[in-house]
N, C-alpha and C positions, 0 to 999 in steps of 0.2 A: 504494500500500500504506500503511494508517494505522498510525501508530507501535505496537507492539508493547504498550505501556504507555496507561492513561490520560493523555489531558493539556488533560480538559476544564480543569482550575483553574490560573489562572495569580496568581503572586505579583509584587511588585517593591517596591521601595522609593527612595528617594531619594539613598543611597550607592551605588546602582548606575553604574558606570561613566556616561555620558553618559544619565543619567536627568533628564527634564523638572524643574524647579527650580519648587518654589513658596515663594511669599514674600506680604507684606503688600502686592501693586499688582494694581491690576483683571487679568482673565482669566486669570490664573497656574493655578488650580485646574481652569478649561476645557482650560487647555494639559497637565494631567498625567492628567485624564478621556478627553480625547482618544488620547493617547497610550498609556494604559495599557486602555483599552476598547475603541476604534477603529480605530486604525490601527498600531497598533504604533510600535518608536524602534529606535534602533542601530541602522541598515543596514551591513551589512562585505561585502564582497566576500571571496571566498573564492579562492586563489590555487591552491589543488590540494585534493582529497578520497580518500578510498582508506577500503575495508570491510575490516575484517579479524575474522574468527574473532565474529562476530556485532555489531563494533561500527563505527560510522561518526565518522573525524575530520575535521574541515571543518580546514581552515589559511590561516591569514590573518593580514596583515602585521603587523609590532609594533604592538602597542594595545590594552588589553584591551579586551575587549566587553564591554557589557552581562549578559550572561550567567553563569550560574553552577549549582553543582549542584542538581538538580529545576527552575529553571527551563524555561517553556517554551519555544522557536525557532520561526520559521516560516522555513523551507528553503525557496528560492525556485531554478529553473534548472537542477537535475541532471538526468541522466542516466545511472542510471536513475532514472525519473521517481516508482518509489518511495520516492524518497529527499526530493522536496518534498516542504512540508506538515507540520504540526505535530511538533515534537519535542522532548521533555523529555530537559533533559541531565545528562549522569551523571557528567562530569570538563571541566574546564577548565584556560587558560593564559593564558598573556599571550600566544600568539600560535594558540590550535587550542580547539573543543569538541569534544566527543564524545556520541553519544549510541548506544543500541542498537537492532539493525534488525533482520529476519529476512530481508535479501536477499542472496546469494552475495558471498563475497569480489571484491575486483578494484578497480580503477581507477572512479574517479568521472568524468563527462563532462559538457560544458555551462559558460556560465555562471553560477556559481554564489552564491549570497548567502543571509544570513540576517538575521534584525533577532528582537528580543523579539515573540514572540505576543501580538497583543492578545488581552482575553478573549471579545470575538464580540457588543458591543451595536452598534446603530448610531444613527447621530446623524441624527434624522430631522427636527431643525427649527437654524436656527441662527440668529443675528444678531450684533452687535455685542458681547461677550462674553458672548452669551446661546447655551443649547445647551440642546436636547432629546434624552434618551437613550431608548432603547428596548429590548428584548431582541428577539432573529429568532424567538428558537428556538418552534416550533409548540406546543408543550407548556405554552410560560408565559402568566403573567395580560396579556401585554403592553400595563402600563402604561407612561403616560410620565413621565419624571424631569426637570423645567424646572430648569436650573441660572441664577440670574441672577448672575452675576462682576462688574455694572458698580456696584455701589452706591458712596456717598457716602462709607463707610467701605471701603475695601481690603481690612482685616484678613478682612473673613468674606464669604463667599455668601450668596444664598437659596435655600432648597429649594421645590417643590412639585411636585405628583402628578396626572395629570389619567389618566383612564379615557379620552379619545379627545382629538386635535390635529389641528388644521386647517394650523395656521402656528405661529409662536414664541411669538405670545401670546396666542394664542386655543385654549379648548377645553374639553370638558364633565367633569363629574364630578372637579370641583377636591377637592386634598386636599393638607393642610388648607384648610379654611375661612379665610374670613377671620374670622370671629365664633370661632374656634379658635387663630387666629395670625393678626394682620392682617397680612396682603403676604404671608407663608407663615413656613415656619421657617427658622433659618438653620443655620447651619455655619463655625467657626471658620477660618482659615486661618493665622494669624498674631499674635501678640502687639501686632508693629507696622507699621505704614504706610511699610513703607519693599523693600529690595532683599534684606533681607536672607535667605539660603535658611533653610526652616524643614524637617522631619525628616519626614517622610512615608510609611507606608507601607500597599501594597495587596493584596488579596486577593480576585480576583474568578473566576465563569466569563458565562455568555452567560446565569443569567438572576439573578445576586446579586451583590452589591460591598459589599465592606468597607472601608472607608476609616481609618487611623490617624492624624489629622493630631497634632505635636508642636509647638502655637503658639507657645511658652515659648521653644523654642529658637531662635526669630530674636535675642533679646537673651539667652540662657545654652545656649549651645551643646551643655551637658553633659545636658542637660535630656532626660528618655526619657517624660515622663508623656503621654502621647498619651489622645488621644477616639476611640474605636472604634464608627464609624455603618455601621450597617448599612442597605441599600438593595435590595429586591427580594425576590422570591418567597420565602416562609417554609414549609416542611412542614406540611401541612393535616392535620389529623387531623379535619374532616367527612367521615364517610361518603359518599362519591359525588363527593366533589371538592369545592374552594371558588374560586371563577372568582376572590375578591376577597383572596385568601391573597398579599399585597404590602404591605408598607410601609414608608414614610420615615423613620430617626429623622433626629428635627433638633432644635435647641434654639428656647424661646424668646427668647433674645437673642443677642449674635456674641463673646460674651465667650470669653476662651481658656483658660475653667477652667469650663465650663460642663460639667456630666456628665448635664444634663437630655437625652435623645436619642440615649446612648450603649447599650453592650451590655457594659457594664466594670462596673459596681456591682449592687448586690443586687437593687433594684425600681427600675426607670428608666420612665418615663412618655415624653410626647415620641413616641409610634410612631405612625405614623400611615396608617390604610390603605385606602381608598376606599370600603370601604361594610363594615359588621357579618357572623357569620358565615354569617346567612340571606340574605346579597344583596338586604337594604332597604336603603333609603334613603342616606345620603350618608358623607362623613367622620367617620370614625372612630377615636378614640384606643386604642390599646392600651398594656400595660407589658409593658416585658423583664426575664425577672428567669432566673439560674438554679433551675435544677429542685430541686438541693442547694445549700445552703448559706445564709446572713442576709440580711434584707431591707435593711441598712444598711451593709453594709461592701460594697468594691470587691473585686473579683478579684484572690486573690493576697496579701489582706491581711482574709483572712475566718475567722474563730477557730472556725467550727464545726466544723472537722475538728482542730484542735493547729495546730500551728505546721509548716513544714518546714522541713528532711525528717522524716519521720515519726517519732517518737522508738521506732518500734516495728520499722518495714520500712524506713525510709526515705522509703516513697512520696511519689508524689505524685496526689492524689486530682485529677480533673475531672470537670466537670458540663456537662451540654449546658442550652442556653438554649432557651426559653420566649418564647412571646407569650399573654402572657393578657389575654381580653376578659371585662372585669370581675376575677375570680377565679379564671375557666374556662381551663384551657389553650386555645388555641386553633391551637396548632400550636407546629414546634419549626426553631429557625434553624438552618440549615444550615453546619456545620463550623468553630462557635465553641465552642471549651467556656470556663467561669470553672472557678476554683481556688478551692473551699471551704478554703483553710489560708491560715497566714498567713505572713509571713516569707520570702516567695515571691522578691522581689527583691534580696534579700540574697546570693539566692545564682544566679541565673536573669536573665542580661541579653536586652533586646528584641534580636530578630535571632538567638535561638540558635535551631537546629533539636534538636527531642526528638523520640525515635524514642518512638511511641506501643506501648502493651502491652495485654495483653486484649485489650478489645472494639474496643480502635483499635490492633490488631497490624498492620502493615501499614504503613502511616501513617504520615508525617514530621510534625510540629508546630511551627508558627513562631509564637515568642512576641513579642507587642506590650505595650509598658508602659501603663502607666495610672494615672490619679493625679488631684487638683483642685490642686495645687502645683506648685513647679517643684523636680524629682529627679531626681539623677543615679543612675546606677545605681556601685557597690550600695546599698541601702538598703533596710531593711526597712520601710522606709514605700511605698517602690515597688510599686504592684499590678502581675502579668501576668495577662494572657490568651492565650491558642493558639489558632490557625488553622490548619486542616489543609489542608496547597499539595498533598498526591499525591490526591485525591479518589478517584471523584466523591463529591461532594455530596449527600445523597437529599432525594429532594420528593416 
């Protein structure tokens, strides 16, 4: 029996209880892709379980887990057997989850475990701190994502995009180019070359990932201005479907104030997607920008709406983001909005959850910071953005 709730979208971040650690030394960034795509982390054993009055609580020894509310679970071992299998949880403890079910009260059987849901890509090429990502699901562009983690410099990756792979490093329809990015784009991880854990957080399903890295914070701890790269399938708005509706942002160099390839400022360049919307020819750059608000300020710190809260309602305004080829919308990213106001972090720290209204009723919102400095929150120099974790996602 599948969980009662959606629970395509999974979130996590790097304060989560035994959450993969990245920092400034090769393959750090593989080890938290991994983990938060592939295979999932936290495994706990489950010591007793019991359904009562529509809700299911796992119990297990002092520790907390990983887990927490709206995250996802994968339930491994019960009986009854509708009880494995994805689950988004609605209350936690330092020693029990809980989530809701529609199967008769009673006693749980089996042995039982759970660990964090990965979000469902798979890793279909690997080597030496190198990884190819994929999506399964039958629906997407299933491009491949080349992570290379072993470069000269630690602090950052490189990105690239290939249309088909044979092996690790080999495959057709490269994207970018190298006459585009020579060696491909990169992605920050770190300020410094060294051990120290940097602030990272995720928001993916099986065929998109969002990435928050906070480089700054391996040397200023207090630091929330993170880069927000988006990777995969974008909402096509061609008639009849667009096979090549996927792209990379990455920057052109590994610096850790780079917002070139991000989906945090007004017009970001950096996206890159395997071929134009008529499915010619090769690599192709697009820009991210929201739909409302200035082509030059960041999310969160953008005056086209006043400042917040709203000196009228209070509100607070969002806008869904944009891929545009050329000028032309070209589709719309899935379950990022920016904040056309400004003053956003002054009062709104990363990690809070905002229950969405109107047209996103329903809807939980997790805010990530963003910045080209290093800020701690609060600060109304701080930009946010929201990530919507209760989906799904439309494409």
């Amino acid at each position: 029996m599948a969980s009662p709730v959606d629970t395509s979208v999974k979130h996590f971040y790097s304060a989560m209880a035994g959450a993969p650690v990245l920092n400034g030394v090769a393959g750090s960034l593989i080890a938290v892709l991994d983990a938060c795509l592939v295979t999932g982390w936290g495994l706990k054993a489950v010591d007793s379980a019991t359904v009562t009055a529509g809700v299911c609580r796992l119990n297990f020894a002092s520790g907390k887990s990983g887990a927490e509310v709206d995250a996802v679970i994968l339930v491994a071992g019960a009986t009854p057997a509708g009880l494995s299998g994805e689950q988004k949880v609605t209350a936690v403890s330092s020693n029990w989850v809980e989530f809701k079910t529609a199967l008769p009260d009673g006693a749980v059987a089996g042995s039982v475990s759970f660990k964090m849901a990965p979000a469902g890509w798979t890793k279909a090429f690997e080597g030496a701190n190198l990884a190819a990502y994929q999506s399964p699901n039958v629906q997407s562009t299933k491009m491949f994502v080349r992570v290379d983690d072993t470069g000269s410099d630690p602090t950052s990756a490189r990105l690239r995009g290939y249309e088909s792979m044979s092996d690790i490093n080999t495959g057709g329809g490269l994207f970018p180019l190298d006459s585009q990015l020579n060696g491909g784009g990169w992605i920050n991880k770190s300020a410094s070359a060294n051990t120290s854990a940097v602030k990272w957080r995720i928001a993916a399903n099986d065929r998109s990932l969002y990435i928050n890295i906070v480089g700054q914070s391996a040397n200023s701890p207090g630091t929330e201005t993170g880069r927000t790269v988006f990777i995969g399938d974008f909402q096509a708005y061609r008639p009849g479907g667009d096979p090549y509706a996927f792209t990379i942002g990455c920057a052109p160099g590994g610096s850790y104030d780079q917002i070139n390839g991000t989906c945090d400022h007004g017009a970001v360049a950096y996206q890159f997607a395997p071929r134009n919307y008529t499915g010619m020819g090769s690599s192709f750059g697009l820009e991210s920008r929201g739909e409302i608000g200035g082509v030059t300020y960041m999310s969160g710190g953008d005056s086209t709406f006043g400042p917040f809260p709203s000196g009228i309602d209070g509100g607070l305004r969002l806008s869904r983001r944009l891929m545009l080829e050329g000028s032309t919308p070209r589709g719309v990213v899935p379950g990022l909005y920016t904040v056309p106001q400004s003053n956003v972090g002054a009062y709104i720290s990363p990690l809070t959850k905002m229950v969405g209204a109107n047209w996103l009723a329903g809807r939980n919102l997790l805010a990530v910071g963003c910045g080209s400095s290093s800020i701690a929150y609060p600060s109304s120099s701080l930009g946010i953005s929201f990530i919507d974790i209760t989906g799904p996602w439309e494409y």
